[in-house]
C-alpha positions as CSV (number, residue, x, y, z in Angstrom):
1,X,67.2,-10.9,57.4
2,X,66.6,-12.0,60.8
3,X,63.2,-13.9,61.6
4,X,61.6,-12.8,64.9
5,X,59.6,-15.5,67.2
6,X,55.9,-14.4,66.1
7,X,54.2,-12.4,69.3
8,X,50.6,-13.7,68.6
9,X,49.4,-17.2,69.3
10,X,47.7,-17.8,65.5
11,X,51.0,-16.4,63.9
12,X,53.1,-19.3,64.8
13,X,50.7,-21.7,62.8
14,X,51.3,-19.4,59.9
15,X,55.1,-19.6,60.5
16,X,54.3,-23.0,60.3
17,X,52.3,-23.2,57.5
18,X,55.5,-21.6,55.6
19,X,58.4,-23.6,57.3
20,X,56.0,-27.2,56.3
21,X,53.1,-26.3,54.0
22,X,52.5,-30.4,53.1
23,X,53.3,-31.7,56.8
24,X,50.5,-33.0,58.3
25,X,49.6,-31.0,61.3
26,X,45.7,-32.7,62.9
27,X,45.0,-35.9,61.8
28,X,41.6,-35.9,63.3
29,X,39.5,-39.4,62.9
30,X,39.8,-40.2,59.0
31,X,40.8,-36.2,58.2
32,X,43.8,-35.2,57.6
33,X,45.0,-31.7,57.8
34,X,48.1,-30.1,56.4
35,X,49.8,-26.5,57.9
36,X,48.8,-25.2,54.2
37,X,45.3,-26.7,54.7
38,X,44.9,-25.1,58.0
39,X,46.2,-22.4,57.4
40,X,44.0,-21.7,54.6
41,X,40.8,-22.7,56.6
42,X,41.5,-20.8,59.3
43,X,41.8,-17.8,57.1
44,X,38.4,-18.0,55.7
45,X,37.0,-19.0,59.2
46,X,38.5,-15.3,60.0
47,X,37.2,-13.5,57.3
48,X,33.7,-15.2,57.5
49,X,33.9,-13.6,61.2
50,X,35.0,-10.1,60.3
51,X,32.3,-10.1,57.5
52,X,29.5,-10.9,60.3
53,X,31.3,-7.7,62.3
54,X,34.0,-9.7,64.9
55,X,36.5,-7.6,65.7
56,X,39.5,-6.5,68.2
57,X,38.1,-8.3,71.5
58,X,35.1,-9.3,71.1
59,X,34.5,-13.2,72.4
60,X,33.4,-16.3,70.0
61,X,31.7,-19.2,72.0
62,X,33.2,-22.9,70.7
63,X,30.3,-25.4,72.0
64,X,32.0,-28.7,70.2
65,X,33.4,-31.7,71.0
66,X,37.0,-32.5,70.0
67,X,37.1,-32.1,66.3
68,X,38.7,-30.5,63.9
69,X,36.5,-27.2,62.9
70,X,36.8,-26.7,66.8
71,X,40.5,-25.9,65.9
72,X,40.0,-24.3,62.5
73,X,37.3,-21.9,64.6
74,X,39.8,-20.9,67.3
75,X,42.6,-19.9,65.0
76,X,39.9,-18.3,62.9
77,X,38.8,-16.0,65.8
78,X,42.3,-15.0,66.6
79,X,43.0,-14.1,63.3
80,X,40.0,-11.8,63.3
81,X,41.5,-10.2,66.7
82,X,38.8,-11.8,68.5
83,X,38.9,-14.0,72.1
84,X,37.8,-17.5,72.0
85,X,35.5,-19.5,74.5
86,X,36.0,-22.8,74.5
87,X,33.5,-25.1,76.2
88,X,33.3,-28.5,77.0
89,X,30.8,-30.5,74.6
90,X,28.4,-32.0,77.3
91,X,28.1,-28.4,78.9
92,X,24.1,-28.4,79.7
93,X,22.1,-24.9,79.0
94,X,22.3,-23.5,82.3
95,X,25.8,-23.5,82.5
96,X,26.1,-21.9,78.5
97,X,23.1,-19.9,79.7
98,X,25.6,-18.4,82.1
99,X,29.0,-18.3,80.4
100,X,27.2,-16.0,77.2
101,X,25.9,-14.2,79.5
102,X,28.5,-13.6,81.3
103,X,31.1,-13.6,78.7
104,X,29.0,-11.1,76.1
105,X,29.8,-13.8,73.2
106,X,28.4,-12.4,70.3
107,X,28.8,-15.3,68.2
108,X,28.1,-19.3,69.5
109,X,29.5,-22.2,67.2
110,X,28.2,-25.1,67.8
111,X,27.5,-29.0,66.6
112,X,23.7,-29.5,65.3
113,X,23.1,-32.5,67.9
114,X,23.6,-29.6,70.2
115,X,20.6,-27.9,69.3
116,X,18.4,-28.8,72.1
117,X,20.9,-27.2,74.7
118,X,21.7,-24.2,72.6
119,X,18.2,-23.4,72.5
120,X,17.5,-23.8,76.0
121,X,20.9,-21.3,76.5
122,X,19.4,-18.6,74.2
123,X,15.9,-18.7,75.1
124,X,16.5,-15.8,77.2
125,X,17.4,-12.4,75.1
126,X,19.2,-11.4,78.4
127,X,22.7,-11.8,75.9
128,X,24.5,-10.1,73.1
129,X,24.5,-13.3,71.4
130,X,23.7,-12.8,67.6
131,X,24.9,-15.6,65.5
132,X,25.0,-19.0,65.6
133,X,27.0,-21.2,63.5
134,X,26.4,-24.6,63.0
135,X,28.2,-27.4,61.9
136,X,27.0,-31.5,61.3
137,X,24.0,-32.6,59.5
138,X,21.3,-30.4,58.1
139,X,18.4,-30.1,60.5
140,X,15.1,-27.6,61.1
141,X,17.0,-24.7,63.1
142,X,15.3,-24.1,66.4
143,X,12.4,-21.1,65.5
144,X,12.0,-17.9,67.5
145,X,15.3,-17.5,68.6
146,X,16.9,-14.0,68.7
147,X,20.1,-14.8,66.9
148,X,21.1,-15.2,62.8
149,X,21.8,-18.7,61.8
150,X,24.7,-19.7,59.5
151,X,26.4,-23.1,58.3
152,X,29.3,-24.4,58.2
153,X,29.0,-25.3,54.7
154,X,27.8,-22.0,53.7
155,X,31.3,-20.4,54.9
156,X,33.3,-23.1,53.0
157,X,30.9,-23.4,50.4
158,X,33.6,-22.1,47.6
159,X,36.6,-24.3,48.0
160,X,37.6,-26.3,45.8
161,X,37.1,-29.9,47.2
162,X,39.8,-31.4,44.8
163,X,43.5,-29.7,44.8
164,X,44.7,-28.1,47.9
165,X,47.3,-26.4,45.5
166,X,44.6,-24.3,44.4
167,X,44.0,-22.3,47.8
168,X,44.6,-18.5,47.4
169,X,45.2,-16.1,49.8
170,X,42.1,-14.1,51.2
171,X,42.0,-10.9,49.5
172,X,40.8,-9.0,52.8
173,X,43.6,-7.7,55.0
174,X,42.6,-9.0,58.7
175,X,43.5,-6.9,61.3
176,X,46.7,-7.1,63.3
177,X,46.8,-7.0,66.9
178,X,49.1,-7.0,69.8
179,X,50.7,-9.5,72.5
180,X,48.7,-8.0,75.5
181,X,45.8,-8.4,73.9
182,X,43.4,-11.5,75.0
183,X,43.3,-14.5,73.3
184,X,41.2,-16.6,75.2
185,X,39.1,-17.1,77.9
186,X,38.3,-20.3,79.7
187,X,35.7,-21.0,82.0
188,X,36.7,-23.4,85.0
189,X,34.4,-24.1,88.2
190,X,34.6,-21.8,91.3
191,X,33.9,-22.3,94.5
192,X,30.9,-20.2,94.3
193,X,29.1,-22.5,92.1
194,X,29.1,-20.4,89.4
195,X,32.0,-20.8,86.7
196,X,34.8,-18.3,86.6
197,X,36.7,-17.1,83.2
198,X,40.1,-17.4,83.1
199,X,41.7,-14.7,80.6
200,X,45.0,-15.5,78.7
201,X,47.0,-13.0,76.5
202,X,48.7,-14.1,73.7
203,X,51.7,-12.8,75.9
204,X,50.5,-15.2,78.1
205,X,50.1,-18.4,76.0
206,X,53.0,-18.4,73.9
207,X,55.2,-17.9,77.6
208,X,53.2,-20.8,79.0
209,X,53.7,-23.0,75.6
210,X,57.4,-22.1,75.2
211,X,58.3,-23.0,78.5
212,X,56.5,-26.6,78.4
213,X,58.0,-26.9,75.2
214,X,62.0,-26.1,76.4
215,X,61.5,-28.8,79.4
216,X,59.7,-31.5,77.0
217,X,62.3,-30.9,74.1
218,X,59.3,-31.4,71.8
219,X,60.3,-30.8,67.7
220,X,59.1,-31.2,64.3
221,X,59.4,-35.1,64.7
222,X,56.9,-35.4,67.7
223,X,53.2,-36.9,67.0
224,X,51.1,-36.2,70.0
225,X,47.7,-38.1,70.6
226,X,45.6,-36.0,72.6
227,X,42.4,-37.7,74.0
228,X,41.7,-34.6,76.4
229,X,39.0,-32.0,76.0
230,X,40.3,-28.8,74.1
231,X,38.2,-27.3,77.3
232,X,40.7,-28.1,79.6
233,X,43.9,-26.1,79.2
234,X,46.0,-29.5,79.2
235,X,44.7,-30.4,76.1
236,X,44.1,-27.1,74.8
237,X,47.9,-26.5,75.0
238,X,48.5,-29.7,72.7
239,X,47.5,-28.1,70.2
240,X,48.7,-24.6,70.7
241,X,52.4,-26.2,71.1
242,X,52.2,-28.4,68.1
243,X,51.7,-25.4,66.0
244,X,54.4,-23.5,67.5
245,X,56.9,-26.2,67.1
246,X,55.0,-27.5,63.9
247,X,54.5,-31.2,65.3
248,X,51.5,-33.1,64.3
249,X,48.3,-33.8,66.7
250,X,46.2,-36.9,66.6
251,X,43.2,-35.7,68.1
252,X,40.8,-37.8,69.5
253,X,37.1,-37.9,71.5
254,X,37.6,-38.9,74.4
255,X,39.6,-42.0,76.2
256,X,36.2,-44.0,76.2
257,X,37.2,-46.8,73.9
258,X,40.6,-47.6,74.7
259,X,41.6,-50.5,72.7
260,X,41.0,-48.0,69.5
261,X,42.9,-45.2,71.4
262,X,45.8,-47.5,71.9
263,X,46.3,-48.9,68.6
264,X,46.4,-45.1,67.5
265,X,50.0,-45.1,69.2
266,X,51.2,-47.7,66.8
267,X,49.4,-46.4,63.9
268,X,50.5,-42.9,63.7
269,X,53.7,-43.8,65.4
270,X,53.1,-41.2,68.1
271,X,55.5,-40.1,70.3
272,X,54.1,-37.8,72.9
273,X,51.2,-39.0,75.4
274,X,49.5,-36.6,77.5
275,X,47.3,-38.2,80.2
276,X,45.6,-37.7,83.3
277,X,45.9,-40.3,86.3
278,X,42.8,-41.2,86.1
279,X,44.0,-42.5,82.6
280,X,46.2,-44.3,83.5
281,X,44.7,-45.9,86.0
282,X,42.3,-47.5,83.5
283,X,45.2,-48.1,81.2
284,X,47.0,-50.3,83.8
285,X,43.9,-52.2,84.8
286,X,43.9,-53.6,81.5
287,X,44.6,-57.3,81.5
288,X,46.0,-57.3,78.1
289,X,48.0,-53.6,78.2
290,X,51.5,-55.5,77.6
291,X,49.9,-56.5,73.9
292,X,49.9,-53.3,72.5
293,X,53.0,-51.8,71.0
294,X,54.5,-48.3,72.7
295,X,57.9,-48.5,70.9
296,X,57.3,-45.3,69.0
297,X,56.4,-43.2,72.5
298,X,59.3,-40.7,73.7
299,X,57.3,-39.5,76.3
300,X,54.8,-39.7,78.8
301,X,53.3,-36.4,80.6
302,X,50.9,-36.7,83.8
303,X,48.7,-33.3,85.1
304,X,45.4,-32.4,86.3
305,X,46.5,-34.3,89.5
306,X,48.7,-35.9,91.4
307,X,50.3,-39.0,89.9
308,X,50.0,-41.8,92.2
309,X,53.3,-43.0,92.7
310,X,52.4,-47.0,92.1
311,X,51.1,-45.5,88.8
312,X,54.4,-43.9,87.9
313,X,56.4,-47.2,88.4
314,X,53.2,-49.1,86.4
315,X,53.8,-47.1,83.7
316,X,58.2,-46.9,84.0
317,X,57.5,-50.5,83.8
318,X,55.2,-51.0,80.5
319,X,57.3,-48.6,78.6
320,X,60.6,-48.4,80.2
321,X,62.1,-46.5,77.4
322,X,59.7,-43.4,78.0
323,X,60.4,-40.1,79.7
324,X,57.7,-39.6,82.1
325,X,56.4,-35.9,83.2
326,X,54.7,-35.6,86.7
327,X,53.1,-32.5,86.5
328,X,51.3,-29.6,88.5
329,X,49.2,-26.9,86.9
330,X,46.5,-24.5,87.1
331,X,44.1,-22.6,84.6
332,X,45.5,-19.2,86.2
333,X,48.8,-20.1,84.9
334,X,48.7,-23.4,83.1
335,X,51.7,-24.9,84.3
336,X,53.7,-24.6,87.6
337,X,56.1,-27.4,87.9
338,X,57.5,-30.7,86.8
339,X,59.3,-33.3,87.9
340,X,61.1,-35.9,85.1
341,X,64.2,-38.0,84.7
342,X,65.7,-39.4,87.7
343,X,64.3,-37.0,90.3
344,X,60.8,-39.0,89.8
345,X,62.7,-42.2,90.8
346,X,63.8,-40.7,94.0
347,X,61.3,-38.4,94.9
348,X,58.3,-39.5,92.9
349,X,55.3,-38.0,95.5
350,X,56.9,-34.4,94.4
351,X,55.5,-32.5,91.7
352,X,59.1,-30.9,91.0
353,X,59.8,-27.4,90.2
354,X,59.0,-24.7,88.9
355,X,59.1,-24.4,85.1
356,X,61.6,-22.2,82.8
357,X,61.1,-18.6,83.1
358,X,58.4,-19.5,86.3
359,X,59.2,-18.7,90.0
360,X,57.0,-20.3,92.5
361,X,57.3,-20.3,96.3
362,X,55.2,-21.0,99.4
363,X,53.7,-18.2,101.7
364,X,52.3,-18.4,105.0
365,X,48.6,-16.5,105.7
366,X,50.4,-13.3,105.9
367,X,52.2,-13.3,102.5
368,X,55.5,-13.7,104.1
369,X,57.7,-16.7,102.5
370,X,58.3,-19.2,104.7
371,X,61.4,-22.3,105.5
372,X,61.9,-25.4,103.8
373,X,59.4,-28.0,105.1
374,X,57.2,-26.0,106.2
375,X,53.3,-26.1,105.0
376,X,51.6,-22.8,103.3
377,X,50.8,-21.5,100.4
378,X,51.9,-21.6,96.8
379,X,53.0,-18.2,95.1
380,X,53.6,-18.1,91.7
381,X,55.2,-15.1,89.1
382,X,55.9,-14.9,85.6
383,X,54.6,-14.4,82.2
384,X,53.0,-17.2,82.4
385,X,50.6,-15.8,85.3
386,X,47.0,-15.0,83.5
387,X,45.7,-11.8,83.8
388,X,42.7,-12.6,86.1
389,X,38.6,-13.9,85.7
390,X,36.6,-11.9,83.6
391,X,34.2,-10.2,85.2
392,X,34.9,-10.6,88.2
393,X,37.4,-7.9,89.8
394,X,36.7,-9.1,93.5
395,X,37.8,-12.2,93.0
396,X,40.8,-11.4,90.6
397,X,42.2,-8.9,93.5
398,X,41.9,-12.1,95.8
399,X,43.9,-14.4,93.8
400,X,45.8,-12.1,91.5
401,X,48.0,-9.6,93.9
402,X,50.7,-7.0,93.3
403,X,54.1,-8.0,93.4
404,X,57.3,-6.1,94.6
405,X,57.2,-3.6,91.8
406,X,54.6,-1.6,89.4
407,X,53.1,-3.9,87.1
408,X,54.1,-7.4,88.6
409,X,51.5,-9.7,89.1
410,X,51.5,-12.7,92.0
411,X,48.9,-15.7,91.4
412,X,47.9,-17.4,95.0
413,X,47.1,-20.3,94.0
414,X,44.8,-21.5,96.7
415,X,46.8,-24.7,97.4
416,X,49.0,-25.9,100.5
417,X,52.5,-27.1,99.6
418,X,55.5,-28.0,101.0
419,X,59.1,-27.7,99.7
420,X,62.7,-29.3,100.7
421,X,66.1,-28.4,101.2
422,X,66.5,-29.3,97.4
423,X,63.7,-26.9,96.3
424,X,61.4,-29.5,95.4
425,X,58.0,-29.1,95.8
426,X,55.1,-31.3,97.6
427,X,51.3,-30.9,96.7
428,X,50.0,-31.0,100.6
429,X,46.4,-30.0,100.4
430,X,43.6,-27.4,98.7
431,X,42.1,-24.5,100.8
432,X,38.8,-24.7,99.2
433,X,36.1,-27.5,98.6
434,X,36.9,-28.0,94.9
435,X,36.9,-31.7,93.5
436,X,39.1,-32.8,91.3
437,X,38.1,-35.9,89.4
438,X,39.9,-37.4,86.6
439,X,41.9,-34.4,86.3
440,X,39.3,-31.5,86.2
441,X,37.7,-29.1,88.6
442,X,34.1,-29.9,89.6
443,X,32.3,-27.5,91.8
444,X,30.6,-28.5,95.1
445,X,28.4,-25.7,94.7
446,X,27.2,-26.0,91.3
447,X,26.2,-29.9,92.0
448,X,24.4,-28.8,95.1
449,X,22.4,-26.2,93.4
450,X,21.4,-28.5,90.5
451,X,20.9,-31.1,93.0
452,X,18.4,-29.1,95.3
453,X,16.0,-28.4,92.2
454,X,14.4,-31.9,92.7
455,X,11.2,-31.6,94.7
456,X,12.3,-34.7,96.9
457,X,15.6,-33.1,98.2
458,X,15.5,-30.6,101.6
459,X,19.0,-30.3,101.7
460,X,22.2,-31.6,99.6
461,X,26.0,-31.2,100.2
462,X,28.6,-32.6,97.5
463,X,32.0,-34.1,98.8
464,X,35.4,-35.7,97.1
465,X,36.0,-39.2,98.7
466,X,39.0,-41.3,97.4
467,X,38.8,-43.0,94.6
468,X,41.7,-45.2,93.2
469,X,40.6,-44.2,89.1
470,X,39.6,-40.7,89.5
471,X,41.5,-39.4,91.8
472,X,38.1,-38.2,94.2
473,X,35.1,-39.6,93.3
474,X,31.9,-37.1,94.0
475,X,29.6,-37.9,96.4
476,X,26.2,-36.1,97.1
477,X,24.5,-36.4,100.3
478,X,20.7,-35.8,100.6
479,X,18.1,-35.3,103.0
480,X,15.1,-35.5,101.4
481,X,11.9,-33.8,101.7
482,X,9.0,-34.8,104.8
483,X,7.3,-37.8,103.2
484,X,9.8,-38.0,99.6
485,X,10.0,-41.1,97.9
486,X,13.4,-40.5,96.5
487,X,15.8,-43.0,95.1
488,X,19.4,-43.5,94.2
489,X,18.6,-44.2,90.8
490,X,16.1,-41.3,90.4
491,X,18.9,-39.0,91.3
492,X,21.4,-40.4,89.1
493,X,18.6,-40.1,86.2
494,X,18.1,-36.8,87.1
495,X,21.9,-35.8,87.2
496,X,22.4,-37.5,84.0
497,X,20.0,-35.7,82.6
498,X,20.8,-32.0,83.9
499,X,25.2,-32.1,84.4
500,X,28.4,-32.6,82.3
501,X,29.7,-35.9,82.6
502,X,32.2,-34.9,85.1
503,X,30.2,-33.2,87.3
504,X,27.9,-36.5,87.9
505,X,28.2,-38.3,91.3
506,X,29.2,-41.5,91.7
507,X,28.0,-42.1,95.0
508,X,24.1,-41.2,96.8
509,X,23.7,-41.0,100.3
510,X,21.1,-40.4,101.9
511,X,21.0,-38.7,105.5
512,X,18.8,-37.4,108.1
513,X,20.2,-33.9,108.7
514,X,23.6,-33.1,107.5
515,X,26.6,-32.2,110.0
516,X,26.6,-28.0,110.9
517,X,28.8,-25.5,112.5
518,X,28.2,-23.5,115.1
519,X,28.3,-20.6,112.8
520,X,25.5,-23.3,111.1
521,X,27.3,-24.2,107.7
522,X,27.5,-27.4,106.6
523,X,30.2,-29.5,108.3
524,X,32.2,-30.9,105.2
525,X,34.8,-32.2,107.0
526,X,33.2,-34.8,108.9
527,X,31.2,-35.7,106.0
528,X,34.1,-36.7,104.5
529,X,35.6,-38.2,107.6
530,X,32.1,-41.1,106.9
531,X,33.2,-43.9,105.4
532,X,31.5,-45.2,102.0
């Protein structure tokens, strides 16, 4: 009997699970996990949520830092034909405030050193937030909050901590669902201020995995340390490939301590790393880099932003016998284009083309396509294109238009580019204010608002300047208030204190009265024509 690919995103780990029940699939810190063990987790993850009423649709919240139950939850909601939310770990309340708000999560799962924000988040009933799940350390559960509060523990309280042989199936039939449904939703700064959700099918996710995998020529064999947020669909899609081709993933934090991070390579013989530039930037600056032993790596992959080309030849040089990826992407669609092999060594400012089973081409303001060489912007169709920002039909009609026949859908991505005579494509320049620093979106916006809560600061405008590590590095300028005592380190304490990690500045300015138009908007381009 022929086997069919599986059409949802959660059936491929279970093809997985029954193709290599004792491989390990997440090695995660000291834990490891097999495709039977996961399998089985995620299972009771799903049933847990269909006995607290989750059904076809409805959205989860995932408020974690990379670990594994962040993994075991998402594969749990999908089995219980939910959606999953999956946030960043230093998200602060009034951005998770806004998302289950905005999102009409019913259920949040989150870490117990969380509390604190979770509270702050839910301390308005203005949400459809009912249940919270918590993971970590036992602790006194915020009081007078409008949800139900579960463990962890409590779900897996039954399993047998010896013999994974001993798993059994779940005796509740889960419900099935289809490939249009949604899968997931994630949130990534606008340039409103506010966050926007990205919604992906599992249509949608498998197209966009498959395809990555077919260029990478990932298998079984491949071992892929992933340092980057399961937030940000570049390292959300390490694990969603990994399942499908039934790979392992070493997941880790962060990329903070990078002497650890490197000796994982060697220690789980890992064969696929996925960075950022801004990651290898800090991994060339290290004086000691040639000590550490990449003979087990097949390949390198760059994204998030462009690769600067002395980085490229950096890192052909440390480990020669690599196959490096330079990269271009977007939430809307995940991936765009690549560039590898040879091409990179003679054209390695290009960001490639377009991706199997993706067409992507470059429009001027009129939607008409335009020559070689010339400047506009990027179009791109396929099943790989999302289906649009939830809860927001304004801007998905913007971004997401109709194609040349019924039911074909165009992502504009916002972006100038460039192409050649060889069809290569050339990341020019981006039509809106968004920052991207170390290879994630940061919203001008959003730091001015937070920004302009202080009582010192009148005005405050947020601007990308070059930065050699990140990429652009954010920098706020302020005029304070008549008579305001305000320092550079009280607004860094106070931006610590109130943003994600990414989102804070790395450079205070302040001014007397910030540049304007005639139409009296802030003049951003000649702030960023000032030199640091």
């Amino acid at each position: 009997m022929i086997e069919f690919d599986p059409i949802l995103v959660h059936d491929w780990l279970c093809r997985s699970a029954r193709r290599f029940p004792d491989k390990q699939a997440l090695i995660c810190g000291q834990q490891r996990w097999t495709y039977k063990m996961l399998d089985y987790h995620t299972d009771r993850m799903a049933k847990a949520l269909f006995d607290i009423g989750i059904g076809h649709q409805d959205r989860v919240i995932i408020f974690l830092d990379n670990c594994c139950e962040a993994i075991i939850s998402l594969y749990g909601i999908l089995k219980a034909r939910g959606v999953f939310v999956i946030l960043d770990g230093s998200v602060k309340g009034p951005k998770l405030k806004y998302i289950l708000k905005n999102s009409g999560a019913r259920v949040l799962i989150s870490h117990t050193s969380k509390a604190k924000v979770v509270k702050d988040a839910l301390a308005d009933t203005d949400n459809n937030c009912k249940v919270v799940i918590w993971i970590g350390p036992q602790i006194a559960i915020p009081q007078n909050l409008p949800t139900v509060s579960l463990t962890w523990r409590s779900i897996f309280s039954d399993l047998d901590s010896g013999d994974e042989d001993t798993y059994a199936e779940i005796d509740t039939e889960l419900p099935r669902g289809i490939d249009v449904d949604l899968a997931c939703i994630i949130y990534t700064s606008g340039s409103t201020g506010e966050p926007k959700g990205v919604m992906s099918t599992h249509h949608n996710m498998i197209s966009a995995a498959r395809s990555i995998i077919q260029y990478i020529g990932n298998s079984p064999d491949d071992v892929i340390l992933n340092v980057l947020p399961l937030s940000f669909g570049y390292g959300l899609y390490q694990i969603i490939m990994s399942c499908m081709f039934g790979g392992t993933v070493v997941l880790e934090h962060s990329f903070l301590y990078l002497h650890a991070i490197l000796e994982r390579i060697a220690e789980e013989k890992v064969t696929g790393l996925p960075l950022v530039p801004s990651m290898a930037a800090m991994m060339l600056q290290m004086q000691n880099i040639h000590e550490y032993d990449f003979s087990t790596l097949r390949y390198i992959t760059s994204a998030g932003a462009a690769l600067p080309v002395k980085h490229f030849h950096s890192l052909r040089k440390l480990v020669p016998h690599a196959k490096i990826f330079n990269m271009y992407g977007l939430t809307e669609c995940v991936r765009v284009s690549y560039l590898a092999g040879n091409e990179l060594d003679k054209r390695p400012s290009s960001v490639g083309r377009a991706i199997p089973n993706c067409e992507a081409f470059i429009v001027d303001e009129k939607g008409k396509k335009i020559n070689n060489n010339e400047v506009g912007e990027l179009v791109i169709r396929g099943s790989n294109v999302m289906q649009g920002y939830w809860n927001d039909p304004e801007l998905t009609a913007k971004t997401y238009r109709d194609g040349s026949y019924p039911g074909e859908r165009q992502l504009y991505s916002g972006d100038y580019f460039r192409q050649d005579d060889q069809g290569y494509l050339y990341f020019m320049s981006r039509k809106d204010d968004i920052i991207k620093t170390g290879g994630e979106k940061v919203s001008p916006k959003e730091i001015e608002d937070l920004v302009c809560k202080l009582e010192s600061v009148a005005e405050a405008s947020v601007v990308g300047v070059p930065d050699e590590i990140l990429g652009q590095a954010i920098k706020v300028y302020i005029v304070p208030a008549p008579g305001a005592k305000l320092t550079e380190k009280d607004v860094l304490k106070y931006c610590k204190e109130n943003m994600e990690m990414v989102c804070i500045p790395k450079y205070v300015e302040f001014i007397e009265s910030l540049p304007k138009t005639p139409h009296g908007k802030v003049d951003k381009k000649l702030l960023k024509a000032r030199q640091i």
